[in-house]
VOPAGU-2260 file (C-alpha; in pm, 1 decimal, decimal comma):
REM VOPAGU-2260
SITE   aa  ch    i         X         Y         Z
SITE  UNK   A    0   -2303,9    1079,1   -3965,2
SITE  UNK   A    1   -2099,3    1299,4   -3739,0
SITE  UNK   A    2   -1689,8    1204,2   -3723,3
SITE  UNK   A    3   -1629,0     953,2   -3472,3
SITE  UNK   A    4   -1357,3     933,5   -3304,0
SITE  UNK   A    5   -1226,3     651,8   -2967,2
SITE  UNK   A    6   -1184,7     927,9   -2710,2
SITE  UNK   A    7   -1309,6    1299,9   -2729,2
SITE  UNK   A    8   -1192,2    1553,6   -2442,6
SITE  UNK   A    9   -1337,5    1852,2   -2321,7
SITE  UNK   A   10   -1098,0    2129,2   -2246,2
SITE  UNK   A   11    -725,2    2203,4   -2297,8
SITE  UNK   A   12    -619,2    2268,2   -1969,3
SITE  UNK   A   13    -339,1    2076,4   -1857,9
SITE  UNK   A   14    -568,3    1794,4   -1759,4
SITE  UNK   A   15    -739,3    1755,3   -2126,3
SITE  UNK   A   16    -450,3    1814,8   -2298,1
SITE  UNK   A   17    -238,1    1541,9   -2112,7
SITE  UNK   A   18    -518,5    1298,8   -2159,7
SITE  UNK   A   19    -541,0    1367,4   -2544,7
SITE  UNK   A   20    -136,4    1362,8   -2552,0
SITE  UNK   A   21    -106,5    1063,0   -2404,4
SITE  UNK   A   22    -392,6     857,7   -2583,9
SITE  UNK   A   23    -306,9    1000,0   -2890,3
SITE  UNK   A   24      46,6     866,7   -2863,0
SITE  UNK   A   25     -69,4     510,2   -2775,9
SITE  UNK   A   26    -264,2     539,4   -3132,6
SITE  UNK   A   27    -601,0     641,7   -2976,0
SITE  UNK   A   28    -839,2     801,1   -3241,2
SITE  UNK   A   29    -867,6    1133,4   -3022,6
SITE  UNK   A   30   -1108,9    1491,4   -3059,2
SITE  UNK   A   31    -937,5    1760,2   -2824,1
SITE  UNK   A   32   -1239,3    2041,5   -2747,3
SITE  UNK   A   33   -1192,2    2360,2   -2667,9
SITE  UNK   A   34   -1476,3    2626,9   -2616,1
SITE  UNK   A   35   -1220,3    2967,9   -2666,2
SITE  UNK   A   36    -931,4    3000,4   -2913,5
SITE  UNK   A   37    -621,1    2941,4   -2768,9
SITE  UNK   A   38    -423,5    3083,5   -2693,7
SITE  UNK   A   39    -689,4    3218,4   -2445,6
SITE  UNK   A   40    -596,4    3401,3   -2085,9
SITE  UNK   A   41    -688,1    3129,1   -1833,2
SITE  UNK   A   42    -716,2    3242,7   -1442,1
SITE  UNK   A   43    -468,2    3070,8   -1257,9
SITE  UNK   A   44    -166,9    3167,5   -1044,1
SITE  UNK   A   45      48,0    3013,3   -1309,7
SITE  UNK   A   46     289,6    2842,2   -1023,1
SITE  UNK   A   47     367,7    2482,7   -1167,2
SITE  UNK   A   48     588,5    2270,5    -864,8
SITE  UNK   A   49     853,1    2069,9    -926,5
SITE  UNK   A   50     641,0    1759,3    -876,0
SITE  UNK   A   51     446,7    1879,5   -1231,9
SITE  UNK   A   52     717,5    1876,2   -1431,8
SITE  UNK   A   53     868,3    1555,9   -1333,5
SITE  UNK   A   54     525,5    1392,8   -1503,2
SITE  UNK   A   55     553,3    1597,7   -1810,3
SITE  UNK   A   56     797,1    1406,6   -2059,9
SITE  UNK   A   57     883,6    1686,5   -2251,3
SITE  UNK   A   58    1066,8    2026,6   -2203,1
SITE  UNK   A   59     817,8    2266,2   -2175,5
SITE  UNK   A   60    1158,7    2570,5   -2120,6
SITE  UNK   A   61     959,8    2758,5   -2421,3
SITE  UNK   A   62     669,7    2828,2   -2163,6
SITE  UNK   A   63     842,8    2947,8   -1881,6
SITE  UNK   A   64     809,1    3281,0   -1754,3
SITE  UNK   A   65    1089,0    3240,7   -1471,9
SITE  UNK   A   66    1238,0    2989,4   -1236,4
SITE  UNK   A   67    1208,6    3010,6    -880,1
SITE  UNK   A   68    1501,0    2818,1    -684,9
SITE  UNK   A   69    1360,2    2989,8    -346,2
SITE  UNK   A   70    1034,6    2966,4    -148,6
SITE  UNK   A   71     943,6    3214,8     138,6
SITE  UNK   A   72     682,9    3165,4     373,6
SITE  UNK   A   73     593,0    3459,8     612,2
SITE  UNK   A   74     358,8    3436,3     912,7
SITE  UNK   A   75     223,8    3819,3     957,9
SITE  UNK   A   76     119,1    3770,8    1311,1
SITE  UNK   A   77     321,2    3545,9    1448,5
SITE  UNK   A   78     605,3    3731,1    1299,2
SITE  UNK   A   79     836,6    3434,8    1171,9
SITE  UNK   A   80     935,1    3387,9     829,8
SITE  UNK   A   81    1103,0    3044,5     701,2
SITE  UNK   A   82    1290,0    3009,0     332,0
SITE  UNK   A   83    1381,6    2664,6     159,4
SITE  UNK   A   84    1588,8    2681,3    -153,4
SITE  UNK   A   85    1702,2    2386,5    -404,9
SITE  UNK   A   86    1940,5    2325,4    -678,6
SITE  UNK   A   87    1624,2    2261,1    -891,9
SITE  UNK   A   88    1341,1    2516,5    -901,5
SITE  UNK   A   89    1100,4    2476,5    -672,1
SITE  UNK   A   90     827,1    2673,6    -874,0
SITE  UNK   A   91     852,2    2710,5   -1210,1
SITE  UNK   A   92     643,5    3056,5   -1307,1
SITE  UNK   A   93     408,4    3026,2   -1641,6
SITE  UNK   A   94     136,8    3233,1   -1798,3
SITE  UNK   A   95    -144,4    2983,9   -1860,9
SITE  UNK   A   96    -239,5    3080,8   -2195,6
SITE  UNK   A   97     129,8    2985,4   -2343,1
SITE  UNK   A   98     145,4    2666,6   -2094,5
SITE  UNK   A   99    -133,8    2533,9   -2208,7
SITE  UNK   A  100     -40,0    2618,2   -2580,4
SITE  UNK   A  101     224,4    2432,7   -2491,9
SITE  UNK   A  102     113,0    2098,0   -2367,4
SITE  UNK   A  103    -215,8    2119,7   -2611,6
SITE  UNK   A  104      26,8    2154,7   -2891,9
SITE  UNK   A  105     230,1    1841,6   -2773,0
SITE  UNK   A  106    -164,7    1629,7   -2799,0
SITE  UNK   A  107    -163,5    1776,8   -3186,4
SITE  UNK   A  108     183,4    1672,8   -3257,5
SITE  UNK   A  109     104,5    1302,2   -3076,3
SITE  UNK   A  110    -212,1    1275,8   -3318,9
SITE  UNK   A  111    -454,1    1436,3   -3183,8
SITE  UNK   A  112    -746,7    1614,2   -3383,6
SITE  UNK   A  113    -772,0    2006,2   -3249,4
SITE  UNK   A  114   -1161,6    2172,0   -3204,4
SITE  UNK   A  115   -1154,5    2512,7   -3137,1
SITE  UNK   A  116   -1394,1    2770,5   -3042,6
SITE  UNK   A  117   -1667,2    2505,2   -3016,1
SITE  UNK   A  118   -1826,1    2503,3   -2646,1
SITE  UNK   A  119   -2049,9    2204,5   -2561,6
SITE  UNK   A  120   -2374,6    2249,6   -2597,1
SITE  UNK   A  121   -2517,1    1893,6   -2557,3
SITE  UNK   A  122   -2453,2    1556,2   -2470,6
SITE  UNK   A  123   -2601,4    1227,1   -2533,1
SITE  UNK   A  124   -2573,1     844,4   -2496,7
SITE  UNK   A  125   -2713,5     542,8   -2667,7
SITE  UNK   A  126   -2595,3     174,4   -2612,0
SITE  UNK   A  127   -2273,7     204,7   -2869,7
SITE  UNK   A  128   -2167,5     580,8   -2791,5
SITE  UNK   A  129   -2171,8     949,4   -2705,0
SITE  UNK   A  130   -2284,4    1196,2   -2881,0
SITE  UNK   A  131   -2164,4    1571,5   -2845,0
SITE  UNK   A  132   -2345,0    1879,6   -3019,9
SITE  UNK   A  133   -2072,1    2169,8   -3033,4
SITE  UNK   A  134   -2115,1    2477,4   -3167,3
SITE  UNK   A  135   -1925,7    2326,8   -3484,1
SITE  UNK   A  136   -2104,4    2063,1   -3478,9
SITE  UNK   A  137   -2142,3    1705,0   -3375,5
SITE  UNK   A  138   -1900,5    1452,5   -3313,9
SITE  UNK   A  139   -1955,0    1110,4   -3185,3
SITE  UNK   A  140   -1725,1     901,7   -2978,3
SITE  UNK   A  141   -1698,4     588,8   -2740,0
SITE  UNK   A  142   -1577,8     791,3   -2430,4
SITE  UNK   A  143   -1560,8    1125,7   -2310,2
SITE  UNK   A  144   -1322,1    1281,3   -2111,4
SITE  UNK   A  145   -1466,9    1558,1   -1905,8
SITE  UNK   A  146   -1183,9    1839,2   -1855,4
SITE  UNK   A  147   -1302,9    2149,8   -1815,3
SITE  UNK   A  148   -1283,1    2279,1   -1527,4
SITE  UNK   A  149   -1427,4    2311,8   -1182,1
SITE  UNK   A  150   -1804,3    2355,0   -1332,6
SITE  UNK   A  151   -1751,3    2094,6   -1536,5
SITE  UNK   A  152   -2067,4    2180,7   -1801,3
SITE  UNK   A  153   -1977,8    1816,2   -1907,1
SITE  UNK   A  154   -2014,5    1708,0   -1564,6
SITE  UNK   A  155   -2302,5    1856,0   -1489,1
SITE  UNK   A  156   -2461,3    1753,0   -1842,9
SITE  UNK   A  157   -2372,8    1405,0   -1784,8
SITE  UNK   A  158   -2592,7    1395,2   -1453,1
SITE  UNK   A  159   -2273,0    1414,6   -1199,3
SITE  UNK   A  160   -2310,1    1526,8    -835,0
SITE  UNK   A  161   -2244,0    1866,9    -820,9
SITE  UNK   A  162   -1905,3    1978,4    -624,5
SITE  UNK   A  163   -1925,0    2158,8    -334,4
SITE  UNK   A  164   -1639,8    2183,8    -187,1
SITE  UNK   A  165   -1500,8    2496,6    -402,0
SITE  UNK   A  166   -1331,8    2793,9    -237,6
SITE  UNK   A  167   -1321,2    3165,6    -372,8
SITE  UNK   A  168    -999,4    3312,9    -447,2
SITE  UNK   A  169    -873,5    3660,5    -614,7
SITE  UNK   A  170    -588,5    3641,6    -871,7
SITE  UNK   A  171    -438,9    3991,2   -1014,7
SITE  UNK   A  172    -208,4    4040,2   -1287,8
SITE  UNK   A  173      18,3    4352,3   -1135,1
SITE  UNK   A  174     270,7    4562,9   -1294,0
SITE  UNK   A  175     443,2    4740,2   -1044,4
SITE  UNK   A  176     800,8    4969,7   -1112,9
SITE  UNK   A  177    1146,3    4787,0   -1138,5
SITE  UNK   A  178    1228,7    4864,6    -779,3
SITE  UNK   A  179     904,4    4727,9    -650,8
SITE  UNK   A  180     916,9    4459,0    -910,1
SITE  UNK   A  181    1313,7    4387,4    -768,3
SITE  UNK   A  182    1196,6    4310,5    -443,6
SITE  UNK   A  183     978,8    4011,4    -510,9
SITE  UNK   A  184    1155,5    3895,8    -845,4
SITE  UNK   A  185    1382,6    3596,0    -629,1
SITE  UNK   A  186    1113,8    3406,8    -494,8
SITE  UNK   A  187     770,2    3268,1    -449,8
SITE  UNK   A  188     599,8    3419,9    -120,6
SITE  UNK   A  189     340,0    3321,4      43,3
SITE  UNK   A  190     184,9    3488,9     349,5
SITE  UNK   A  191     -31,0    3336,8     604,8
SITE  UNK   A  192    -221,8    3520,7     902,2
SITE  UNK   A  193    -328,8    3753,7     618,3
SITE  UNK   A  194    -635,9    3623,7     503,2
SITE  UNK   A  195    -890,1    3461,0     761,5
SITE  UNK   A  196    -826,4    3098,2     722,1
SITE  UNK   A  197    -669,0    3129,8     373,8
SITE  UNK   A  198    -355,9    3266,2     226,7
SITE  UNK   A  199    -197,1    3508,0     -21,3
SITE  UNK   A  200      85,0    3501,7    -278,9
SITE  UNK   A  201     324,4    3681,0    -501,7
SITE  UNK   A  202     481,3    3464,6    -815,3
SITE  UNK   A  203     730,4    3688,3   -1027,2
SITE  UNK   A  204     676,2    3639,2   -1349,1
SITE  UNK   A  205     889,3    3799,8   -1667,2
SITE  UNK   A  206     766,7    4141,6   -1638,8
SITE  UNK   A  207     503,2    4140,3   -1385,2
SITE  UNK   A  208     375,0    3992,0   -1032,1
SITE  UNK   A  209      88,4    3745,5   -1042,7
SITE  UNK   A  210     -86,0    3776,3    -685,8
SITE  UNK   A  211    -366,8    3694,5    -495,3
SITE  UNK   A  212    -525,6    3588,5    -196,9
SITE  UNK   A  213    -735,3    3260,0    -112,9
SITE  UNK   A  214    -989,3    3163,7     150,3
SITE  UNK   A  215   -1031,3    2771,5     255,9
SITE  UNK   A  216   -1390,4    2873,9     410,5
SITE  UNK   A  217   -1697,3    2877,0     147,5
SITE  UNK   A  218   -1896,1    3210,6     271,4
SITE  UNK   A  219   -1847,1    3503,7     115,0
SITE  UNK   A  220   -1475,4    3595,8     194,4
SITE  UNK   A  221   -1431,9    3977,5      83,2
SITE  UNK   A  222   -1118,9    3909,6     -82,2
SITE  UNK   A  223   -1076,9    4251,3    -304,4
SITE  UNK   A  224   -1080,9    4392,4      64,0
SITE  UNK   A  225    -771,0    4162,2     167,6
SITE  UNK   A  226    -586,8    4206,7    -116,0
SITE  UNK   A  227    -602,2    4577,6     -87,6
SITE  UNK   A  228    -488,7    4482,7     299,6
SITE  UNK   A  229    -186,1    4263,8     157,2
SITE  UNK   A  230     -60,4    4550,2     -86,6
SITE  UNK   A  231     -39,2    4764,8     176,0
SITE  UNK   A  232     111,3    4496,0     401,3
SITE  UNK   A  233     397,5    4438,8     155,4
SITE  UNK   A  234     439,7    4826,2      90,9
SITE  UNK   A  235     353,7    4821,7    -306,4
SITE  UNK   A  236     212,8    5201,8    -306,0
SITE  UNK   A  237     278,9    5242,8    -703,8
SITE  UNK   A  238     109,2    5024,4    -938,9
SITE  UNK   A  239      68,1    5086,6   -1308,7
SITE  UNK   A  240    -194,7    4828,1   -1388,0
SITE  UNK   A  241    -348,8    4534,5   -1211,3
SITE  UNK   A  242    -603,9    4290,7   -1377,2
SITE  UNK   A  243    -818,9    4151,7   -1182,7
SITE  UNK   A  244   -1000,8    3810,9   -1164,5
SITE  UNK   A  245   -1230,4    3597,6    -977,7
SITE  UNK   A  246   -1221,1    3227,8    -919,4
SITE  UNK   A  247   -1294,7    2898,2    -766,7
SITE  UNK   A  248   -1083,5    2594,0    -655,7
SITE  UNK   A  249   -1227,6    2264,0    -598,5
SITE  UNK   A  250   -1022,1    2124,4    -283,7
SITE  UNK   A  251   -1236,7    1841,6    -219,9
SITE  UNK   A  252   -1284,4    1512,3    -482,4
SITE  UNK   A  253   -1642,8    1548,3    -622,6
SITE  UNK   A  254   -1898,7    1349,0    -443,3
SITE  UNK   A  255   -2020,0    1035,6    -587,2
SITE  UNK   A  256   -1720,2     912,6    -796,2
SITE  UNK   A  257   -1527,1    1051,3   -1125,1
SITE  UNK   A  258   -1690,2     747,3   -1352,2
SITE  UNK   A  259   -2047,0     773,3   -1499,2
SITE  UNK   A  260   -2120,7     574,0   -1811,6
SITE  UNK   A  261   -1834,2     584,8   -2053,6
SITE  UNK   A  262   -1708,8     940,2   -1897,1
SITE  UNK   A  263   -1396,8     987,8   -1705,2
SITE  UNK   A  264   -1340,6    1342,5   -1430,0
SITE  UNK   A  265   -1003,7    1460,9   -1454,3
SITE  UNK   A  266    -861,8    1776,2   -1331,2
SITE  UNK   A  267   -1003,6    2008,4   -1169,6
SITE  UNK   A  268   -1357,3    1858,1   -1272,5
SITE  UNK   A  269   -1317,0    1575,9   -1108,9
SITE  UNK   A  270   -1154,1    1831,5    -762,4
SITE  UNK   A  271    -820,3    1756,6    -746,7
SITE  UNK   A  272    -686,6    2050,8    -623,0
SITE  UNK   A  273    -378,3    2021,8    -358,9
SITE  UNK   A  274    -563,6    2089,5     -56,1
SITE  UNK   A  275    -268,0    2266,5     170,2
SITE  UNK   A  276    -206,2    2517,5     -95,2
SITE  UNK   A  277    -493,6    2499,3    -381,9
SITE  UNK   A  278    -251,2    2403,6    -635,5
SITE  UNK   A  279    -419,4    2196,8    -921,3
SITE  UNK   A  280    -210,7    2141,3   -1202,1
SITE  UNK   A  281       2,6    1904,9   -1124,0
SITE  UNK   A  282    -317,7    1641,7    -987,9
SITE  UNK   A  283    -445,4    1798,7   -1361,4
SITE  UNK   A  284    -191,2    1634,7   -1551,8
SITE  UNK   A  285    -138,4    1342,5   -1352,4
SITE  UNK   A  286    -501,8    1259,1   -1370,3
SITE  UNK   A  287    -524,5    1308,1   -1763,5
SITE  UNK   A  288    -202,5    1056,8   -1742,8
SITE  UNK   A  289    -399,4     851,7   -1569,6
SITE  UNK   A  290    -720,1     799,9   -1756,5
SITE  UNK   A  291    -555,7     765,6   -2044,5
SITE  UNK   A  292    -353,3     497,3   -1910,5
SITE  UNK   A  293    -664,1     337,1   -1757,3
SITE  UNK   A  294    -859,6     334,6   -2185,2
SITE  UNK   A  295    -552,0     228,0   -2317,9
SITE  UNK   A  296    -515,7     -52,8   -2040,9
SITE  UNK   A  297    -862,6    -108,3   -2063,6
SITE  UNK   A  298    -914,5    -169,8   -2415,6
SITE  UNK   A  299   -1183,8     111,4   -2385,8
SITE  UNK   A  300   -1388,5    -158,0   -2271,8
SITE  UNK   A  301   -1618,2      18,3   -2032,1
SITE  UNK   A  302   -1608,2    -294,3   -1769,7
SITE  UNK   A  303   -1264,3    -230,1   -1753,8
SITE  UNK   A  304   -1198,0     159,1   -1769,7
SITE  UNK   A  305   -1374,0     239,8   -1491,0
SITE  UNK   A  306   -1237,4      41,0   -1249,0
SITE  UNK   A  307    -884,9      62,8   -1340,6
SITE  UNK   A  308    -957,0     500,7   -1352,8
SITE  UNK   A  309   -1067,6     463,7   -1001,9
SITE  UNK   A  310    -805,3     221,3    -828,9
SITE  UNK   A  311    -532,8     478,4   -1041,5
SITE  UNK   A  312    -672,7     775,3    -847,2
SITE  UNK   A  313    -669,6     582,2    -514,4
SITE  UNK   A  314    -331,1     446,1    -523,0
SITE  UNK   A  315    -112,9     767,6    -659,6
SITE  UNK   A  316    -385,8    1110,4    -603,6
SITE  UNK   A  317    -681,6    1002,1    -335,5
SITE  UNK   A  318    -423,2     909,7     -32,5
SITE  UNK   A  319    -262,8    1179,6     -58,4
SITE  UNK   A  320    -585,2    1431,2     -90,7
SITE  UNK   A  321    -680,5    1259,6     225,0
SITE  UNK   A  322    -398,4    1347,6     422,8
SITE  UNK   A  323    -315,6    1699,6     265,4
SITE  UNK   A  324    -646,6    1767,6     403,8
SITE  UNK   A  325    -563,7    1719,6     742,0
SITE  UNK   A  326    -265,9    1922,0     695,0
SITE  UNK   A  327    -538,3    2227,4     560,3
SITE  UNK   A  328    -717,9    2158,0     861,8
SITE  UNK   A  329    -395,6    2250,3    1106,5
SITE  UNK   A  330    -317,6    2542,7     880,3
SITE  UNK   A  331    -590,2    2680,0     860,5
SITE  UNK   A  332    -860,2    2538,2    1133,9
SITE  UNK   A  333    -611,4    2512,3    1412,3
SITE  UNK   A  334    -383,0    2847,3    1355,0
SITE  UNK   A  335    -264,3    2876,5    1682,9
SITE  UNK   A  336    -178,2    2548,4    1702,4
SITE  UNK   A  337       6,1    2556,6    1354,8
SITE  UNK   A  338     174,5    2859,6    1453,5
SITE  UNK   A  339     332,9    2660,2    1750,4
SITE  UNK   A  340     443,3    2367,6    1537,1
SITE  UNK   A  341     607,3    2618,5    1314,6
SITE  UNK   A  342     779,0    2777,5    1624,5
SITE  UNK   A  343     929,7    2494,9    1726,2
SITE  UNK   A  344     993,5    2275,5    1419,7
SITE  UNK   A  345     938,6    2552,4    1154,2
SITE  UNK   A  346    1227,6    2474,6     925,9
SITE  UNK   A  347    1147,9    2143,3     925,6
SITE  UNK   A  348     806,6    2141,4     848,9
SITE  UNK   A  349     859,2    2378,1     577,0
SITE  UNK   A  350    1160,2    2152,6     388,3
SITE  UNK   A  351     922,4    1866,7     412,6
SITE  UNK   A  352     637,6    2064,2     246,4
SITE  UNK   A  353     880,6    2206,1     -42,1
SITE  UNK   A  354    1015,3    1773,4     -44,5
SITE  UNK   A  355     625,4    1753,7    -165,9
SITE  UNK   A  356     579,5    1985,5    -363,3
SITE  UNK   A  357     968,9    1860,7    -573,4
SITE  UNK   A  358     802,5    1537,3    -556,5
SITE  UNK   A  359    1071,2    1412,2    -389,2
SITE  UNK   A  360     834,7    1227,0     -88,3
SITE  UNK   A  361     471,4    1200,4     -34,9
SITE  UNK   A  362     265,4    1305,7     247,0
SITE  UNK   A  363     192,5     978,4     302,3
SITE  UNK   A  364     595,7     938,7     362,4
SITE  UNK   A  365     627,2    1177,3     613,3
SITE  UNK   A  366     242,0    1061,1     797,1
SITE  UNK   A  367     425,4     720,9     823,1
SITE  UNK   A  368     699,1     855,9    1041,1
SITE  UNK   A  369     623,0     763,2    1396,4
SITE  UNK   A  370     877,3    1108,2    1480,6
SITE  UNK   A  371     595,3    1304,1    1305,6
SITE  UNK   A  372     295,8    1220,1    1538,2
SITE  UNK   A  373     521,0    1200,6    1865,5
SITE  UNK   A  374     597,3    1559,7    1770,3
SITE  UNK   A  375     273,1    1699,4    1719,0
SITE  UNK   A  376     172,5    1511,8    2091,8
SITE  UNK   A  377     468,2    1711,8    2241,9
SITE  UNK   A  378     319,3    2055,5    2073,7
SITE  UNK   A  379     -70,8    1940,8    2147,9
């Protein structure tokens, strides 16, 4: 008989590996799987927002590459350029593989059991459990948690509506000389009217820039072409090495639900990206925090989990989706009308973004403020 265990989760991105911490600790019998070795090089801008690390309970200081206490947003048309600074940083810079070292070793350390280099290969169900084939072998358990990523091979094993709403983006790893590497060291930046309906960014990290660009629209975006564009926008002329890579992010919920049977969406699987910006991990580990909560809560009674999953997501993740949404739509859909909000309330906007992103109000907050739509009338 394979090892059986109460929970087993797929993938140690910050979504699995909060899920697994968090179960463990509550004296779940939990299987954290992991198709790579870790530490592995995961494709991410590596910005984690203040919001993030207000859900993590633990110091995570070991995995930080540098702190960002300033934001900068340029508009490259438009010409205007707003900042936003706080005593706390607003972006905390990491390099995935060590972050997710990090919060996977936190799940060990809690209890849980560690698979690595054992992709999925198959999945199963009878009446009393799940069965997953792996390429160390089998391993049996009462629910899964599907965490790996925004293909979700456990999704899409399990019979789960495939998401669509993914958009292409283009990170690069870039070292550049000190006095290039001086002049974006300070900040996070992020430059609209760059890319058509999308955006690009620079994150200092220790010894290098993480950049890319992004595209909210699902054809085929030609982003190596903009990011050439955006390096000569921002004058870097010298580079000494730039790794590239390609990816999606899922900034729409998958369709049909994140519960099938005894397995839970989290993460990115389940599209929980921030849909304003495309940032995912801190809806990742929120939602691992989550489903957890909802097993333990549940009794891992599966006329319970679900349920309690879904009204978790709804009440602290879904509203807010919903609303950042409409936010995307102004940035991106409406430009010229976004450009004219910034004009005139610019700063403001901008502080109430970065208030967000410290987790220090919601958009639903600010969308309850009858200033807010009066405002956008006056600009309409």
């Amino acid at each position: 008989m394979p090892p059986h265990f109460d929970v087993a989760v797929v993938g140690t991105g910050p979504a699995g590996a909060s899920a697994a911490r968090d179960l463990a600790a509550r004296g779940c019998r939990v299987v954290l799987l992991e198709k790579e070795t870790l530490p592995r090089y995961k494709t991410c801008g590596g910005g984690l927002v203040h919001r993030a690390i207000r859900w993590l309970p633990f110091d995570i200081s070991d995995a930080v590459e540098r702190d960002c206490h300033r934001a900068d947003l340029h508009l490259a048309k438009s010409g205007l350029h707003f900042r936003t600074r706080r005593e706390r940083p607003v972006v905390v810079m990491t390099m995935r593989d060590r972050f997710d070292c990090r919060l996977t070793q936190e799940a060990v350390e809690s209890g849980a059991e560690l698979w690595q280099g054992c992709p999925l290969i198959g999945l199963a169900a009878d009446p009393r459990r799940l069965l997953l084939e792996t390429a160390r072998g089998s391993v049996s358990a009462d629910w899964v948690i599907a965490a790996d990523g925004a293909h979700s091979p456990t999704a899409r094993a399990a019979g789960f509506a495939p998401n669509r709403g993914l958009i292409p983006a283009l990170e690069c790893e870039v070292k550049v000389p000190p006095e290039i590497f001086d002049r974006f060291s300070s900040a996070a930046r992020f430059d609209f009217e760059i890319v058509p309906e999308g955006y690009a960014w620079v994150f200092p990290k220790r010894d290098h820039l993480s950049m890319g660009v992004l595209s909210m629209t699902r054809r085929k975006a030609g982003l190596k072409v903009w990011f050439e564009r955006y390096l000569s926008h921002l004058a870097i002329d010298r580079i000494e090495s730039c790794d590239r890579h390609g990816f999606v992010i899922p900034v729409q919920p998958r369709p049909g639900g994140f519960v099938g049977g005894r397995i839970l969406l989290v993460g990115d699987a389940a599209g929980l990206a921030e849909p304003v910006t495309g940032e995912g991990i801190s809806f990742s580990i929120r939602s691992g925090q989550l489903a957890a909560r909802a097993l333990a809560q549940g009794g891992l009674q599966q006329s319970q989990v679900g349920a309690r999953y879904t009204g978790f997501l709804r009440d602290e993740i879904l509203g807010e989706l919903r609303l950042g949404r409409m936010v995307a739509w102004l940035a991106y859909r409406r430009s010229k009308l976004w450009a004219r909000l910034l004009r005139i309330y610019g700063d403001r906007l901008c502080e109430s973004l970065t208030d967000v992103m410290m987790g220090e109000c919601s958009y639903r907050e600010i969308a309850r403020s009858p200033r807010s739509y009066l405002e956008l009338l006056r600009v309409w």
